[in-house]
C-alpha positions as a printed NumPy array, in Angstrom:
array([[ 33.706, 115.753,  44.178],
       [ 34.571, 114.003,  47.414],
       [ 35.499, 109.962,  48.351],
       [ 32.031, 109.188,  49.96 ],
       [ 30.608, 111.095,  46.814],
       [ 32.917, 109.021,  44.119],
       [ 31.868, 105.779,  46.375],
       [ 28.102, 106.411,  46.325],
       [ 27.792, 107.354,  42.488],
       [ 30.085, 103.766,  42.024],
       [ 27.753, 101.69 ,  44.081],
       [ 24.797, 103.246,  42.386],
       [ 26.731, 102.62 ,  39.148],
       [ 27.452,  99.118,  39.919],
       [ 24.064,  98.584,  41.658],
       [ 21.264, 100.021,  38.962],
       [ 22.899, 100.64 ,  35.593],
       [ 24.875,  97.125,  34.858],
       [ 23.912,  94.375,  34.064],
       [ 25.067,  91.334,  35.475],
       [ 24.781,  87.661,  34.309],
       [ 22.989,  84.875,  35.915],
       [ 25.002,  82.734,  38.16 ],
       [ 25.125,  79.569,  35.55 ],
       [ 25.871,  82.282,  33.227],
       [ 29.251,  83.335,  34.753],
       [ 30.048,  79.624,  35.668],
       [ 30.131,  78.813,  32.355],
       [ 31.878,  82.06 ,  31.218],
       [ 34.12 ,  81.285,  34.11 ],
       [ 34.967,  77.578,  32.926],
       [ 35.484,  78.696,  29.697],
       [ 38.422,  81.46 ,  30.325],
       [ 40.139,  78.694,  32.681],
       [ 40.514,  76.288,  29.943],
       [ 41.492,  78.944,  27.207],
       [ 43.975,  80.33 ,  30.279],
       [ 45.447,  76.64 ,  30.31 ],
       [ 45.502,  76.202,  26.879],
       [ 47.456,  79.119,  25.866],
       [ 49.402,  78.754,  29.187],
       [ 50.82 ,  75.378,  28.505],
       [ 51.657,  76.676,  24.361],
       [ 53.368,  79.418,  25.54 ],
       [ 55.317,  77.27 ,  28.019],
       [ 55.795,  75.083,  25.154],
       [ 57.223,  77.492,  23.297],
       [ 59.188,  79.512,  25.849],
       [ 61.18 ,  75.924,  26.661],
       [ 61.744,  75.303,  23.373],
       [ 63.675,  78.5  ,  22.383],
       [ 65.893,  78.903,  25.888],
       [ 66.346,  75.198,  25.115],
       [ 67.439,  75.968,  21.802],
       [ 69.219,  79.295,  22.798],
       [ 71.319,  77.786,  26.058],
       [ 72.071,  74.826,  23.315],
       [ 73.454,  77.201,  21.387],
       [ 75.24 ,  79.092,  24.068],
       [ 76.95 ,  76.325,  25.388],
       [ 78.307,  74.756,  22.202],
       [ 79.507,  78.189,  21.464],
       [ 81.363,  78.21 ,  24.219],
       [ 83.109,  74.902,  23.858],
       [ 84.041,  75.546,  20.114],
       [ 85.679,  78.87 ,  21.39 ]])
């Protein structure tokens, strides 16, 4: 099994056995994974801040008691 044979059973693949949405379809599918992506984004940046803010807190009073 050869490139141009791999590249015409994947176009023939993509082309006549899948099933694609309508174009409003995958806007709104589209819309919806950016705002989930920016939700969980900005909780994980939450979080992330708050435990190196905690952790270099930590650190550095550590270091000034020693």
């Amino acid at each position: 099994m050869g490139l141009v044979s791999y590249v015409k059973e994947s176009y023939s693949e993509l082309t006549n056995h899948v099933s694609w949405p309508t174009w409003s379809e995958a806007q709104k599918l589209t819309v919806t994974v950016a705002v989930f992506s920016i939700i969980f984004a900005l909780i994980i940046w939450g979080g992330i801040d708050s435990v190196f803010s905690k952790v270099i807190t930590n650190y550095f009073s550590w270091i000034k008691n020693s």
